[in-house]
N, C-alpha and C positions, 0 to 999 in steps of 0.2 A: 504494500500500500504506500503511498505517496505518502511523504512530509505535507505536503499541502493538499490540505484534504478536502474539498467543496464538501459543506455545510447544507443543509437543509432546514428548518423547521416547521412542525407543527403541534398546531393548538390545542392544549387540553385541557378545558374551564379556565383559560388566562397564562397559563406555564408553557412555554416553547419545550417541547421534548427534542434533542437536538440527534440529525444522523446523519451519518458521514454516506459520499458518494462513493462509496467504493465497497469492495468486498470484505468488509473487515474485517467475555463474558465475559461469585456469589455473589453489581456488584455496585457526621464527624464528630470527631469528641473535641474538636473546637468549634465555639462557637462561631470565630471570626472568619472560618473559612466558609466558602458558599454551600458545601456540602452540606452544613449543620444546617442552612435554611437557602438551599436555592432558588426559592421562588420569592418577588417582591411581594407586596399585597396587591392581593388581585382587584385588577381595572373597574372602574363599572359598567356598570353594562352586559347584555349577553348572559351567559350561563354563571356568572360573576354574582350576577341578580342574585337576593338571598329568594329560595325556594322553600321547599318541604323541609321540615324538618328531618333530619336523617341519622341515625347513630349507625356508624361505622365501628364494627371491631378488628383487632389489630393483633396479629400472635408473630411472634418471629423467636430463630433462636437468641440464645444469652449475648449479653451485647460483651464477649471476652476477647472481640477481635475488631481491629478498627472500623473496618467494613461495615461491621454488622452495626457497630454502635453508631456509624454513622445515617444507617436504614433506618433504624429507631427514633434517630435526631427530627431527619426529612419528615419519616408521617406523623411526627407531633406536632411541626410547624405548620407544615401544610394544612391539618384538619384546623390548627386556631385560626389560619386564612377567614374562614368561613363561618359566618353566626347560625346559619342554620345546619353546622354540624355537632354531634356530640361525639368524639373521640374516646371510643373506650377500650384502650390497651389490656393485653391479661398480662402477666409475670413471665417474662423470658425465662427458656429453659433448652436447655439441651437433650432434655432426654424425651425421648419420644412418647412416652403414657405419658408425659405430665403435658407435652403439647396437645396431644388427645383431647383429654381431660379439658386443660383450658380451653380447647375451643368450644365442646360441646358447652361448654356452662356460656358461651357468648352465643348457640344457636337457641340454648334454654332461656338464654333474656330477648331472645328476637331480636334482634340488632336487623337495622335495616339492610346492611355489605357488610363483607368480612374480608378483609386485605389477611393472605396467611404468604408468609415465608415459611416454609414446611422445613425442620432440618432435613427430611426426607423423604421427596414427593410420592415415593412409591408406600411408604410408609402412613403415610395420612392420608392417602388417597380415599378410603373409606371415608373419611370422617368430614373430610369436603364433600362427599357425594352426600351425607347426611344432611349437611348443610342446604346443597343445591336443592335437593326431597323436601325440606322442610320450607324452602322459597327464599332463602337467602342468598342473595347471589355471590357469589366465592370470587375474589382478585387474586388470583394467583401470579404471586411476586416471587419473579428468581429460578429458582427449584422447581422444576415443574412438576404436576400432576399427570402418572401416565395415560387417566383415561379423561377424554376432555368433558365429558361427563360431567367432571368433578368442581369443572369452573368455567364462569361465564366470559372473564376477558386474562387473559395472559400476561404480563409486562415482566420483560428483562433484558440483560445485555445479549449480544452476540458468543455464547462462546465458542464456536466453530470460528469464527471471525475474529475471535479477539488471538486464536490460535494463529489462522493466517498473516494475522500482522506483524505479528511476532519472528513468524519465519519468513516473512518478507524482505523485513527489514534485516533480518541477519543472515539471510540470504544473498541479498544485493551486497550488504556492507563486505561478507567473505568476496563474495565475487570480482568486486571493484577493487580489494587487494592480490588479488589472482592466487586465492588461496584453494589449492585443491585437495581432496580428503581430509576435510575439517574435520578436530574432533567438538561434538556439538552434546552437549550435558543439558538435559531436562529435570525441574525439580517441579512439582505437580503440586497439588493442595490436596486433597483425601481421592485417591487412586479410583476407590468405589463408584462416587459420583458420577450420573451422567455427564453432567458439566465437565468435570474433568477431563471423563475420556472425549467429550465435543472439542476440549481446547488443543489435547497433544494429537487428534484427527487432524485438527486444521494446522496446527505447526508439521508435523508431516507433511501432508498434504505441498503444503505452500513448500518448505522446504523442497522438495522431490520436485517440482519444476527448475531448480538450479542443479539437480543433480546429487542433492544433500539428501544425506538422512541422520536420524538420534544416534548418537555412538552409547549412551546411556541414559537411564530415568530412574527416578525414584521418587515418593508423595513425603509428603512434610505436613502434613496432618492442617496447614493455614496457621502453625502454632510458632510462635518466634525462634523456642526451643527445639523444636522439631527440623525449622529450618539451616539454623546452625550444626543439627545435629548430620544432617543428610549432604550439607555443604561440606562439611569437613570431609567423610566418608570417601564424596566424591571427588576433592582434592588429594584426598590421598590414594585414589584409585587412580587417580589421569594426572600424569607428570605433564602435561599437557594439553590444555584446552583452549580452542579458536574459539567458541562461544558458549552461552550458558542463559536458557531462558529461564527463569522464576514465575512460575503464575501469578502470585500473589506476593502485593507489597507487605502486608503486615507481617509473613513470616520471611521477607526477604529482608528485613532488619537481623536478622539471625544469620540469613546468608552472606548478606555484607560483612557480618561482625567476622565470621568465617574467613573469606577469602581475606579481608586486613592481618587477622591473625595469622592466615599461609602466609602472606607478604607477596601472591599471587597478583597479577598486572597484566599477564602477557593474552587477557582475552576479554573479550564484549561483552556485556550484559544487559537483558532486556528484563526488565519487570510484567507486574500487572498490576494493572487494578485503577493506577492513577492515585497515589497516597501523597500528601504534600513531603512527605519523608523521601519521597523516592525523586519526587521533579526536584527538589533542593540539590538532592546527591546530584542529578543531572545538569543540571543549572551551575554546580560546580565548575564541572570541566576537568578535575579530577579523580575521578571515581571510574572506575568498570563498569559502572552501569551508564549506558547510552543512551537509554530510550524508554518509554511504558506503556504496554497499553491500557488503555479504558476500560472500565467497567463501572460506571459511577452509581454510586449509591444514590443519586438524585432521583434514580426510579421508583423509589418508596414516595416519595414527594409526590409523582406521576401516576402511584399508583391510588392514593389517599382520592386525588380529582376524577379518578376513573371512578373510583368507587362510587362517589358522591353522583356523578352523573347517573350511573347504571340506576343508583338508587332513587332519582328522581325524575328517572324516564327522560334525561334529555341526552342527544349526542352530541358529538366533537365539532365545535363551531365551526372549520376549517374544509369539513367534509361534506360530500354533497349528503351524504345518506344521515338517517336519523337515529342511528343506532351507534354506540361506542363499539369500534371493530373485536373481533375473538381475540386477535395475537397483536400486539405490537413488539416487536425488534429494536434493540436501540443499539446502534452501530458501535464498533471500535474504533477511537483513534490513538495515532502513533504521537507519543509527545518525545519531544528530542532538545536537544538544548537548541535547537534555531526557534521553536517555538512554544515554548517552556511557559512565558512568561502570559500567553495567552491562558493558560490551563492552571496556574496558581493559586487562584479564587477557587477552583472549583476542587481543589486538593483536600481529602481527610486525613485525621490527624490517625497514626499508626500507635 
């Protein structure tokens, strides 16, 4: 994918959902970055208009990873947007009965939408379906549900695309140094996950048009520890590495810590996710990591206004038709230090 990537936007209750032109994914704890409240207060006018009143519920896993904590920031800001919403969050968890659990006590108060980040879309699949049976319409944020059944609109990143970017760009970059049989090291976020395997598809994938392939992988569970721990491993497995993509910024603060520790230099590194932690290290100019791609958590934001529409029978200003569409996609982009300083705002805190 290009450095310069045509922009698109469109409207959802007043919020530009933003997607790149090109073929391009789980994805703040500061307040000052735009992550923690991407959207201004909404315009007047239009779907802006206070409507029905509407109570929207809210489950996602534990906010123990930047990412996540910053999905939790977005749909709290977002719902205060709006007077005619009532925002009723349940207790983050990680463990799968208790997310259960929590939702059905938000289908048992009747809540008008249910925005669910699922730690495990295969896993709550049922419990969405319960939801959708009982008339609430389910936003399914991130994680998908395997049967569509289970929800009425979809919203997340690309990860097949956020793969492709990844091997795009360190693809080209080996190229342009005429470097051939690169050793090329992947570290993944929880191996199991569809997402996962959608993202090292698409880094393949894209790779394999330059003639590249993974010389190694291995998952790092999205945990900082986990990520130092697989960084090291694989520093000491490869006296030698031409690149290294990281899925995920927040456990790639463990990878970084990693490769400083080796005193390791001699190769490229691409993150994910878009963490203001990781555009700083790039914006450097001395660091191994070169590049990141997207996955912004502003889709919880995006997902709160879906919700709120679905629930009050209106669609997306933007579009001819009347209805909020099933799936929206929200593209990857490449951030690099030429345009770093464009994507700083929109940085969460790792």
């Amino acid at each position: 994918m290009s450095e310069n990537v045509a922009r698109r936007g469109f409207l959802v209750g007043g919020a530009v959902l933003l997607a790149t032109g090109c073929t391009s994914n789980e994805p703040a704890a500061a307040p000052s970055s735009a992550a923690s409240a991407p959207a201004s207060a909404p315009a007047a006018g239009g779907n802006d208009q206070p409507g029905d009143k509407v109570t929207i519920g809210f489950s996602a896993p534990a906010a123990d990873h930047g990412w996540i904590a910053a999905i939790a920031k977005n749909a709290e800001s977002a719902a205060k947007q709006y007077s005619d919403v009532e925002f009723k969050p349940v207790e983050p968890t990680n463990d799968i009965n208790q997310q259960i659990s929590a939702v059905e006590s938000l289908i048992a108060a009747k809540v008008s939408a249910l925005v669910i980040l699922p730690n495990d879309g295969q896993q709550l699949n049922q419990v969405a379906l319960q939801a959708t049976a009982a008339g609430i319409p389910v936003i399914n944020l991130d994680r998908v549900f395997p049967d569509k059944l289970a929800y009425r609109t979809w919203i997340g990143g690309d990860n097949y695309g956020m793969g492709v970017a990844a091997g795009q760009y360190i693809g080209k970059q080996l190229k342009d140094k005429g470097v051939t049989n690169p050793v090329i090291v992947e570290i993944q976020g929880i191996a199991t996950l569809p997402l996962t395997q959608d993202r090292s598809k698409g880094f393949a994938d894209a790779l394999k048009t330059f003639g590249f392939s993974v010389t190694a992988k291995q998952d790092a569970k999205f945990t900082v520890e986990t990520g130092n721990q697989v960084a090291t491993s694989l520093l000491q497995a490869h006296k030698k590495i031409d690149a290294l993509w990281n899925h995920d910024d927040d456990q790639g603060v463990g990878v970084l810590a990693a490769i400083k520790e080796a005193n390791r230099n001699e190769f490229i590194m691409v993150g994910g996710a878009g963490s203001l932690n990781a555009m700083k290290e790039i914006q450097s100019g001395t660091s191994v990591l070169k590049a990141t791609v997207t996955y912004s958590p502003t889709m919880a934001s995006s997902a709160i206004k879906l919700a709120r529409l679905i629930a009050q029978g209106k669609g997306m200003t933007d579009l001819v038709e009347n209805q909020v569409p099933q799936s929206i996609t929200l593209a990857s982009e490449t951030i690099t230090k030429d345009n770093v300083e464009k994507y700083l705002a929109l940085g969460f805190e790792s």
